[in-house]
N, C-alpha and C positions, 0 to 999 in steps of 0.2 A: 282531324280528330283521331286520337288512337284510344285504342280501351283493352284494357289486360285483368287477368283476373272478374272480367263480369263488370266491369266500372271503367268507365268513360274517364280517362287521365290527364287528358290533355283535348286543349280546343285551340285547333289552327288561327292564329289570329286574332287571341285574346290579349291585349294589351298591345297591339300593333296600331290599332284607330284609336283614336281619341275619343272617338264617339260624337255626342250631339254637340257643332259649335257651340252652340247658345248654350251648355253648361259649362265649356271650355269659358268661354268668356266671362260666363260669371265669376267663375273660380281662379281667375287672371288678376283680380284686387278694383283699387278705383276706376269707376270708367266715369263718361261724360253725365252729367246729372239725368239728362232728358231719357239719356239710354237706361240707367238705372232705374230711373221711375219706369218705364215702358216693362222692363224685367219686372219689378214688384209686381205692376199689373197682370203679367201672365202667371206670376208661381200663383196669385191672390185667383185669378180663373181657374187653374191647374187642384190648388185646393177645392175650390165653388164644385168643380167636375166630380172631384173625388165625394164631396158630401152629400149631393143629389144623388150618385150613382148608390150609396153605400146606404144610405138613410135606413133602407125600409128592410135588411137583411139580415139582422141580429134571432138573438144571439149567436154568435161563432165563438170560433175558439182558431186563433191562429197558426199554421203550422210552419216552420221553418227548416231549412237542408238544401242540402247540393245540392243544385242540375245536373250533377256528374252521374247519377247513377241509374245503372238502366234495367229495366224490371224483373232481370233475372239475379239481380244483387239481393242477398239478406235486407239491407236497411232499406230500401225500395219495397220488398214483401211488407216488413214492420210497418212502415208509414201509410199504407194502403188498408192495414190491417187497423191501425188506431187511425182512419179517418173514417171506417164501415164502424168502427164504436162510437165515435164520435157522432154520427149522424143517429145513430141508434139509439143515442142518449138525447136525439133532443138539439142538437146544435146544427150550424151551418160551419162547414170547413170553409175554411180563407187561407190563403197561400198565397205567393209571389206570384203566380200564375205560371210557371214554366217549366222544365223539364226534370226529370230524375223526383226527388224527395217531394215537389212540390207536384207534381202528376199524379204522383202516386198515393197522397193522401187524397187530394181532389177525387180521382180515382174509386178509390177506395168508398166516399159519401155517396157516390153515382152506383156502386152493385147494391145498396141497400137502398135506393129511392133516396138521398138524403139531398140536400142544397149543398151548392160550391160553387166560391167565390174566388175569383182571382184579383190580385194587385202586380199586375203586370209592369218591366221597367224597361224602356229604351235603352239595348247597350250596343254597342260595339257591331258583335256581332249579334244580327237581330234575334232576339228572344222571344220568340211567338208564342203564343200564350197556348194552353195544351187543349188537348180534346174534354177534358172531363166537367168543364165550365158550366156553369148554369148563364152565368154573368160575370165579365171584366171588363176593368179599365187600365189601361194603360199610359204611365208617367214618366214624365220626362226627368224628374228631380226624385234622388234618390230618397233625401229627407223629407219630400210629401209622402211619398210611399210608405216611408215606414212611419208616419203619422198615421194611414191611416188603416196599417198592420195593426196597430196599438190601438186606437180610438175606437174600433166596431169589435173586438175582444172581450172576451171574458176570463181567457187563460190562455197561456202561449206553451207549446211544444217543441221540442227543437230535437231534429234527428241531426247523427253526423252533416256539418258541411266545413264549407272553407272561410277564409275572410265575409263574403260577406254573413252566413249564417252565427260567424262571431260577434260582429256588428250588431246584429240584430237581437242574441242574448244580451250583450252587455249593456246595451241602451234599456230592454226591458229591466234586468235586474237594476239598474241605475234608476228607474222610474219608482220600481219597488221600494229601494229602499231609500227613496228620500220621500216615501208616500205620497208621492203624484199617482199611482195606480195603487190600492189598497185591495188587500188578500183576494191578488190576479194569482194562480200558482203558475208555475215558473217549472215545466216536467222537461230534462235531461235524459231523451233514450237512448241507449246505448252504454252500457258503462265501461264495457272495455275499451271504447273510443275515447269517452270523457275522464275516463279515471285519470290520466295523466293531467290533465286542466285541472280537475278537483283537488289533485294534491299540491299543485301549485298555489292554489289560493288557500288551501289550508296550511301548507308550509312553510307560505314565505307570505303572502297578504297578510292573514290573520296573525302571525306573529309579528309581522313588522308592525301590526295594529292600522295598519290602511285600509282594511275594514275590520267589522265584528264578525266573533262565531256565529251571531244571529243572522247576518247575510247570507250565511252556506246555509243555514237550518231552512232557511224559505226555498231552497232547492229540492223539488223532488229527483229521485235519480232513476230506473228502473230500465228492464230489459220488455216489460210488460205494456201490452196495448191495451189488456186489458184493466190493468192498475192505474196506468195512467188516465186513462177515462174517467174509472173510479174516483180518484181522486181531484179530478179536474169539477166535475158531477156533483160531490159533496160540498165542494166551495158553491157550488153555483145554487144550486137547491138551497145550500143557509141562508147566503147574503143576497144573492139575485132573484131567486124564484124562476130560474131561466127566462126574466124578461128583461127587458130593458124599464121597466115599471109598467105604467098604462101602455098601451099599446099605439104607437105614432100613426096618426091621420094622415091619407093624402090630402092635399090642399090644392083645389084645384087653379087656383092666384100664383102658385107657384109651377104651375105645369109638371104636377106631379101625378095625373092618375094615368096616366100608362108607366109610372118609376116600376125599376123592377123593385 
């Protein structure tokens, strides 16, 4: 690991493992039928896990960013700073569960008493899910995980990160705008990090017409922890009333009264 400037740059050993066989092998193409059913059956447990874990935790709001950055970084302060809003307003933070951007929001809902949620992911090198937890689960499949970043949300966040924090915007805003997810906001902090992506889709997507102007307008963009709350808070108050509706029963048929 080396880290310059207050940011973690580089991690020994990323990209050197391949990580967990069993998603090597998935992602190898056809296999023997019996093996492939045997795989359906654990992503179908792997999802089962994540739905019982996650049922009773709402509202949240989820946040996303690098593990690169260590808590004496600006965006490390900011994410820590809109997860103490976030919990303040009423929500449970959700994060990937791990280090840098994602600490630091979880982090952040823990100095004001607030709930936080991890969705932790098996890689490479192991990703241990952070101290600031109230409750995680940990996945083998990247795409269960980010099911179910999306599925217990209300609004998504996104401070600087790398590939995968890209991942995770573009799948959201892809949800948004084919209205599989309706008026989730979509908040961008950072702008002098994101500026350069913004003008890209404003310069060259919307004029090629590979998306609309309207796609960019469902983006909020700010420097502010506290705007973006704001504005996360107003959607949810209109359309949500910060609940999920009635309020979910445990059930005791399903072994649900100790669920967190």
């Amino acid at each position: 690991m080396t880290i310059e400037n207050n940011e973690i740059v580089g991690i020994d050993g990323w990209g050197v493992s391949s990580g967990s066989a069993e998603v090597v092998r998935f992602l190898e193409g056809p296999q023997r039928r019996l093996a492939e059913l045997a795989r359906a059956i654990r992503i179908f447990c792997e999802f089962i896990r994540g739905f019982r874990a996650l049922h009773f935790v709402g509202p949240c709001v989820t946040v996303f960013g690098s593990a690169r950055f260590t808590e004496i970084h600006p965006y490390y302060r900011l994410a820590r700073l809109t997860g103490a809003g976030l919990a303040k307003a009423g929500f449970t933070v959700m994060t990937g569960g791990g280090p840098g951007i994602m600490e630091a929001a979880n982090r952040g809902a823990k100095d004001v008493g607030g709930r936080s949620i991890g969705c932790n992911i098996a890689l490479p090198q192991e990703q241990k899910h952070n101290a600031y937890l109230d409750h995680w689960v940990t996945f083998r499949y990247f795409f269960v995980r980010k099911v179910m970043l999306v599925k217990y949300s209300y609004a998504f966040i996104a401070l600087p990160g790398g590939f995968g924090t890209l991942d995770e915007i573009f799948e959201t805003a892809t949800l948004i705008q084919t209205a599989k997810i309706r008026e989730f906001p979509l908040v961008l902090m950072g702008r002098e990090f994101w500026n350069p992506l913004l003008e890209f889709l404003a310069d060259r997507m919307v004029k090629s017409h590979t998306i609309d102007p309207v796609d960019l307008e469902r983006i909020i963009v700010t420097d502010s922890a506290e705007e973006a709350v704001a504005a996360i808070t107003d959607v949810a108050k209109r359309r949500f009333h910060l609940t999920y509706g009635s309020r979910m029963k445990r059930r005791w048929f399903f072994g649900e009264r100790g669920a967190a």
